[in-house]
N, C-alpha and C positions, 0 to 999 in steps of 0.2 A: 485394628481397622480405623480409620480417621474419621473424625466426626463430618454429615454430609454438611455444606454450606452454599447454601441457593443467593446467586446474584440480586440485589434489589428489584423487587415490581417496577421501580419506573425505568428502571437501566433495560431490562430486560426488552420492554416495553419498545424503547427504541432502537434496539440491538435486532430486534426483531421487523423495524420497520425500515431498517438501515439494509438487512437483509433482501428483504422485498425490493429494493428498488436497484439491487446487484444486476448486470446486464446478464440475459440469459448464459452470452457467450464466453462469460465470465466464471461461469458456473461448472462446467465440463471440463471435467481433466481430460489433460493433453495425450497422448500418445503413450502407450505404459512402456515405460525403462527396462532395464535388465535389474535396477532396484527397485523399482516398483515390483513386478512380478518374482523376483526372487525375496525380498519381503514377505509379498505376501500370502507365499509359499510357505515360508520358514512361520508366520505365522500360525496361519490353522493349524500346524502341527502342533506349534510348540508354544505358545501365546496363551493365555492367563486372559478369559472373557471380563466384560467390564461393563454395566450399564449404568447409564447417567439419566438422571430426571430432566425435564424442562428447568434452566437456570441454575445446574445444579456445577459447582466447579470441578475441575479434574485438577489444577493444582492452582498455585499463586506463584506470582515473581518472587526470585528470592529464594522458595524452597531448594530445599535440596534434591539434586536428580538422581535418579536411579534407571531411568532408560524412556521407551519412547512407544508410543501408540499407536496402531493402526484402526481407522476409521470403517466400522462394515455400514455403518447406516446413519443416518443424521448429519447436524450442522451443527458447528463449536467455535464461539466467538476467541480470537487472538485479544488479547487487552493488555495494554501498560498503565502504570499509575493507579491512583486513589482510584477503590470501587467503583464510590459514589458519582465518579466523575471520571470514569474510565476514557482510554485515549483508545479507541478502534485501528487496529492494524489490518485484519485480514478477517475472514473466514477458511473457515476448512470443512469440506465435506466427505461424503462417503470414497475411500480410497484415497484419499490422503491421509499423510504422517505428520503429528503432535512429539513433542518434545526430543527432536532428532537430537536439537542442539546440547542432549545431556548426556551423548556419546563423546562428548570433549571430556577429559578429565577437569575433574575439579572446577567445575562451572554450573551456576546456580541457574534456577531458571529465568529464562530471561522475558517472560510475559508469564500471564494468569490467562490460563484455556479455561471457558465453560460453555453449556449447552444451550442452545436457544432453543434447538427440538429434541424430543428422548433421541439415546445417541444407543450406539452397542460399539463395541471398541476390541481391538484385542492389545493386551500389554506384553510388551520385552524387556527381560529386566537387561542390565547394562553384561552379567555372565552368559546371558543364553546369545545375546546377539555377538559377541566374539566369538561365536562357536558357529554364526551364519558367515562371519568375513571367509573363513577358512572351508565353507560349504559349496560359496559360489564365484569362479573365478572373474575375476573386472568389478566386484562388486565395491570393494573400497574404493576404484576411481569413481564409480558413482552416486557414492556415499558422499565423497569431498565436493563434488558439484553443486547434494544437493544442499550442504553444511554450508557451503559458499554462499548459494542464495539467500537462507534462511538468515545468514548473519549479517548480511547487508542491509534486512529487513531491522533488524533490531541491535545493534550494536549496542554494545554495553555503555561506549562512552555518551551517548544521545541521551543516558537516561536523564545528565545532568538538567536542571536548568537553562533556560537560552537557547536547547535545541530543537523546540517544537513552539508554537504561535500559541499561544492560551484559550487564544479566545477561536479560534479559526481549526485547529488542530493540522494543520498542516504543517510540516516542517518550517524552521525559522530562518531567517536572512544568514544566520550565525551559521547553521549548518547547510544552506546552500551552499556558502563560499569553501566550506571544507570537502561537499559532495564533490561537486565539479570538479575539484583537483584530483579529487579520488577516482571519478568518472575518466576524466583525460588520460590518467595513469594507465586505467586499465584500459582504456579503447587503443593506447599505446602500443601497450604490450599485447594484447590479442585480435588487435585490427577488426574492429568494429566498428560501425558509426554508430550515434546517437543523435538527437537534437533535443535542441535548449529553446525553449518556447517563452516568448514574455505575452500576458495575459493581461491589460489592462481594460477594469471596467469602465466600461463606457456612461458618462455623467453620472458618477456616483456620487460627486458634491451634491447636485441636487435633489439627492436618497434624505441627507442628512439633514443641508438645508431646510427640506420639504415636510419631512415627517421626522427628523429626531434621529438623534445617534444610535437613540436603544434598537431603531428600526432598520439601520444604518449596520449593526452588529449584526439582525437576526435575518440580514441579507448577507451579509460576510461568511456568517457560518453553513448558511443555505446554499453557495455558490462553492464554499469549498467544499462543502460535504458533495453534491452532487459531480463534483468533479472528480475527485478522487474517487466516485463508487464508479466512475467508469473506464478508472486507469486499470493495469497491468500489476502482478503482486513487482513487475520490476520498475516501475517506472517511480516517479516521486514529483508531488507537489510542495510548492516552497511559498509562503506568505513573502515576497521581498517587501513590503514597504505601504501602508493603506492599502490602496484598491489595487495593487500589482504585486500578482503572482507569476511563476517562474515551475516550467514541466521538464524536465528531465525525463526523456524518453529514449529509452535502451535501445537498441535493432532496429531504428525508429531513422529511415532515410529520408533526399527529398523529394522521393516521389508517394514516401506514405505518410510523412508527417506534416501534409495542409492538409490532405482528405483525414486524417485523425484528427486533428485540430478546429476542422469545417464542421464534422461533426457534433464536436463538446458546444461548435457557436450553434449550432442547428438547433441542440436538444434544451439549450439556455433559453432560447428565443422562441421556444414551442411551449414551454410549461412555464405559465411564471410563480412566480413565488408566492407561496401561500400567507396571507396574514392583512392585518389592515394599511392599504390597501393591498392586494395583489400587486404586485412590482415585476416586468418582463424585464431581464437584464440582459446588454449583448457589451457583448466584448472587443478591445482589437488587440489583434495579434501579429507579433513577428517571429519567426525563424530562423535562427540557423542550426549549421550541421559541422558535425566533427565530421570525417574532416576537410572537407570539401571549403570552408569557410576560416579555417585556420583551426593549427594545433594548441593554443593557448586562451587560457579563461578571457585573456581582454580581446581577443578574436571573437572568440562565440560571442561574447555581451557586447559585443559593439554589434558586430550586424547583428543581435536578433533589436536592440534598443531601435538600430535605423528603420529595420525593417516594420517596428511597429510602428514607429513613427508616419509610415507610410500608411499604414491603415489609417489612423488618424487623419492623414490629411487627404486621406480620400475618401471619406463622408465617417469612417467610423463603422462599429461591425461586421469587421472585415479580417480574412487572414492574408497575412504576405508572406509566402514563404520562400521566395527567390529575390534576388536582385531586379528593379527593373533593368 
C-alpha cells in the first residue's frame, strides 16, 4: 500500500479557491456517451473502491500507470510541475475519468491528481479494462475520442521549458505558434471552425507606471487566471507578448465567438481586482475565424491583429469580431 501524501496547506488553499470561482456551467458534465455509461457499468461490478482525504494525492507525474479511475463523488485537481508551485490544468468531478491516458502502453503519467474534497473513486486496473473493450461494442471508438482529448490537454512535449509563461501560467508564445499549426491541421482535416482571438489590455503601461511592476505581475496573473477559469477543458489561452494574449477556441464560430468574448470583457469590467489599489481592467479585442478568414496562420493573425486594432481606435474595451 503506498504511503498517503497530502498536497501543501497553501497550494491546497488556492486549489480550492480556484475551484470556487469555476463557472457553474463548467461544472456539469455533458450528455453521458456510450463510454461514459458502459464504464460505468463495468465498473460497479468489477472496480476496486478507493477513498481519498482532503489534499490527499492519487498519483504523481511520472509514475508509472497501471489503469484509470472513475469518480463516484468529489473534486480532484489535474496539476503539472513542482508541488510547490503547481501549473492548474483542469478539475474533475463526480462522473468523470482520471488517468485514462495510462491505457496507452508504456506511458507515464502525465500529471499528478489530488483531492481538494474527500473523493470515493472506483479503480481499473489496465487487465480488467481489456476485458470491458471486448464487453461493449463501439466502445474503443469512444475510448480514442476521449484519449484524443485528454492528450491535447497535456502533451508530453509541453512538459519542456518555453511551453507555458511562468509567471501568468498560461501557455507561451512558443507554443501558440506550434498550437495553431496543429489546430489548422486538424480543422483541415475534420472541417471544423474555430477562432483566434487577440486580447490586448487596455493601458496597462499605466498599471506599472502607476503602481510598480510587482503590481503589474499580480494583475497579469489575476487576468489570466480568471480567464482561463472560464474557458472550455478545449479551448487554450496563450500569453503572446506583455499585455497580449491570444484564445484558441474550438467549435467556437462567428456568430458565437464576440458574444463569448463580450462576455470574458463583461465579467473583467464588473469585478475588479483585488489588492492595493483595486484595479478594473478591460480589454480590446479582435477576431478571426477558420475558415471564413483564411486557411493559414498568417491569415488568422493578421485579421484577428486588424480587427483589434479597430477596437483600439474605437475608444478601447471593445470586441471586433467582423470586418467593417
Amino acid at each position: 500500500m503506498k504511503k498517503k501524501e497530502l498536497l501543501p496547506q497553501s497550494i491546497l488553499k488556492k486549489l480550492k479557491s480556484a475551484y470556487e470561482h469555476v463557472p457553474e456551467r463548467e461544472k456539469v458534465e455533458s450528455s453521458e456517451s456510450e463510454f461514459d455509461s458502459g464504464l460505468k457499468e463495468f465498473l460497479e461490478a468489477y472496480g476496486s473502491d478507493l477513498s481519498l482525504e482532503v489534499g490527499e494525492t492519487l498519483f504523481f507525474q511520472g509514475d508509472a500507470a497501471d489503469g484509470l479511475y472513475w469518480i463516484a463523488s468529489g473534486v480532484l485537481a489535474i496539476l503539472q510541475g513542482d508541488l510547490e508551485n503547481p501549473r492548474l490544468l483542469t478539475f474533475r468531478s463526480s462522473e468523470h475519468v482520471v488517468g485514462e491516458i495510462a491505457l496507452l502502453e508504456n506511458v507515464k503519467r502525465t500529471a499528478t491528481v489530488a483531492a481538494i474534497t474527500e473523493a470515493k473513486l472506483k479503480y481499473l486496473s489496465q487487465e480488467k479494462f481489456q476485458g470491458l473493450l471486448a464487453l461493449i461494442p463501439g466502445f474503443g471508438v469512444e475510448l480514442m475520442r476521449l484519449l484524443s482529448r485528454r492528450l491535447r490537454e497535456v502533451k508530453p512535449a509541453e512538459y519542456s521549458d518555453g511551453m507555458y509563461d511562468h509567471l501568468t501560467s498560461a501557455m507561451s508564445r512558443q507554443a501558440f505558434d506550434v498550437r495553431l499549426r496543429e489546430e489548422i491541421d486538424r480543422a483541415q482535416i475534420y472541417r471544423y471552425p474555430f477562432s483566434l482571438v487577440f486580447l490586448d489590455i487596455d493601458h496597462f503601461k499605466e498599471v506599472n507606471d502607476t503602481y510598480g511592476h510587482a503590481r503589474g505581475d499580480e494583475v497579469l496573473i489575476e487576468f489570466a487566471r480568471r480567464v482561463m477559469a472560464d474557458l472550455r477543458t478545449t479551448d487554450m489561452l496563450f500569453r503572446y507578448g506583455g499585455d497580449e494574449f491570444v484564445l484558441l477556441l474550438q467549435g467556437i464560430d462567428e456568430e458565437r465567438g464576440p458574444v463569448f468574448v463580450q462576455r470574458l470583457l463583461d465579467e473583467s469590467l464588473s469585478t475588479p481586482i483585488s489588492g492595493e489599489p483595486p484595479i478594473t481592467l478591460s480589454f480590446s479585442a479582435g477576431i478571426s475565424y477558420f475558415p471564413q478568414d483564411g486557411e493559414s496562420a498568417e491569415e488568422l493573425l493578421e485579421a484577428a491583429d486588424k480587427r483589434v486594432y479597430t477596437s483600439k481606435a474605437k475608444g478601447r474595451g471593445r470586441v471586433t469580431g467582423m470586418a467593417d
